[in-house]
N, C-alpha and C positions, 0 to 999 in steps of 0.2 A: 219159448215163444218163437215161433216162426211167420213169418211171410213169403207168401205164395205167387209169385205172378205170372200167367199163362200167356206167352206170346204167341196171335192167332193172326190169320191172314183170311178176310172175306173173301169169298167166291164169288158175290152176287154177280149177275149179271153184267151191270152197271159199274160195278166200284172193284177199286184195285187199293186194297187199303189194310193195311198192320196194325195192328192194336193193342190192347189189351182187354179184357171184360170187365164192363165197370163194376165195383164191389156193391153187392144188394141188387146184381144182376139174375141169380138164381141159375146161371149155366147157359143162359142165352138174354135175348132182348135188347142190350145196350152194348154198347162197346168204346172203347177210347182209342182212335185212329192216330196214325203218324203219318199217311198218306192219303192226297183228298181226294176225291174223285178225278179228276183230270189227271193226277199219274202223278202232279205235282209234292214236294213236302207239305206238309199242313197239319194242324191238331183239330181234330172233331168228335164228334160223339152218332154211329151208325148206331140207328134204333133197329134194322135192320141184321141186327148178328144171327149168323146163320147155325142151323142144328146141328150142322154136318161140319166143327168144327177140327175131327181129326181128318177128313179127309183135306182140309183146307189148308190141313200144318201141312201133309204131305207136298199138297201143291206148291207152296211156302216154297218148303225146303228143295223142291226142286227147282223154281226159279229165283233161287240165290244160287244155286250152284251155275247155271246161266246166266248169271249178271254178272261174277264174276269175271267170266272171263270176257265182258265186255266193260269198256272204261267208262264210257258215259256213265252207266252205271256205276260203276267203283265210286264215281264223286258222290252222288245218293247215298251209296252204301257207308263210305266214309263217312258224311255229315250222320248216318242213321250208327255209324259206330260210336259217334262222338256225345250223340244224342243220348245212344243207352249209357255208355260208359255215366255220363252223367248223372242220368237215372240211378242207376247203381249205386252212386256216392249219394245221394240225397238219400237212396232209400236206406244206405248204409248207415249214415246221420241220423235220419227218422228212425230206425231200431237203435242204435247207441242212444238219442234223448230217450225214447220208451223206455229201455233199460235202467239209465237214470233215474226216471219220474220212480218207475215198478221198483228200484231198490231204494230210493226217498219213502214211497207207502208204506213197502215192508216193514222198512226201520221205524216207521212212525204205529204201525199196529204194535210191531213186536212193542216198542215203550210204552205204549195203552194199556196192553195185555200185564207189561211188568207191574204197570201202575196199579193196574186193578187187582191183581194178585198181592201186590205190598197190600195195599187199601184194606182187602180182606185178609191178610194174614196180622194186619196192625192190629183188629177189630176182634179177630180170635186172641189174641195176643192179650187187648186187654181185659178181656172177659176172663180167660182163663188167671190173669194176674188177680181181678178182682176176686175171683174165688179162692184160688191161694190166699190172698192177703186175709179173706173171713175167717178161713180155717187155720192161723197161723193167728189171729186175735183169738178165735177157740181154745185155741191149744197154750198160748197166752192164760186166758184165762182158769184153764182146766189147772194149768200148773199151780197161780195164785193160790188157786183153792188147795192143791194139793201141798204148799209150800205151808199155810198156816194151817190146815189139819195135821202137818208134819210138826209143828209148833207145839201146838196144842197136845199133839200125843208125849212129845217130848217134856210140856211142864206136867203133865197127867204121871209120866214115868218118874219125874225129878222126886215127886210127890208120893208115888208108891215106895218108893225108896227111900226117901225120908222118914217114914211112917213106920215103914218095916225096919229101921235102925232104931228106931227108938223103941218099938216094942220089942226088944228083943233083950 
């Protein structure tokens, strides 16, 4: 699982403004500002994000390398350090609970999956026992029969042998 966030800086004409693009933006149209128009701090929403947004990192990057070494700016750049820093941990947060929830679902399919697997193997389990248990009253059976036809040949035998001592 990853998250992705693009830090862009508009060009327009008008605005001088840091953002991000807001998610279900499609790579333009919206954007989530940290600078308002007037130059000031501020959070807003530029329906205005421009297309030409690699050219606009560049600009970026080069007027922070310019603010730097001017102080006015450092106190902006600090609050905008403190600002992302922030961001960071929250979003750090927001991926540690996703993580959470995503290995709570997991755990909760994977014990569905075991359930329905016992469920179906209880099921074969007793079907198969049923059919042993028939074929084991069969074989039960088979034997009764073969225990008194073992009988029977036996008093048959007792019988030829008594018959045959006496005519002899």
């Amino acid at each position: 699982m990853a998250i992705q966030a693009q830090l862009s800086y508009n060009a327009a004409p008008n605005a001088n403004q840091i953002g991000f693009p807001l998610i279900g933006s499609g790579g333009g149209g919206s954007e989530f500002s940290l600078v308002n128009n007037n130059g000031g701090i501020g959070l807003g929403i530029d329906q205005s994000f421009s297309d030409n947004n690699l050219q606009s990192q560049k600009d970026f990057n080069q007027q922070t390398l310019f603010h730097v070494f001017h102080p006015q700016q450092n106190r902006s750049q600090s609050f905008l350090d403190v600002h992302m820093e922030k961001q960071r941990q929250e979003i750090d947060q927001f991926i540690r609970l996703q993580n959470e929830r995503l290995r709570y679902v997991l755990q909760e399919q994977r014990k569905q999956t075991m359930e329905m697997i016992l469920r179906k193997m209880e099921a074969k389990a007793l079907v198969l026992m049923t059919q042993k248990e028939e074929e084991m009253s069969k074989a039960l059976s088979k034997n009764m029969e073969l225990e008194d036809l073992l009988r029977k040949m036996e008093m048959e035998n007792q019988t030829w042998q008594r018959m045959a001592r006496e005519n002899e």
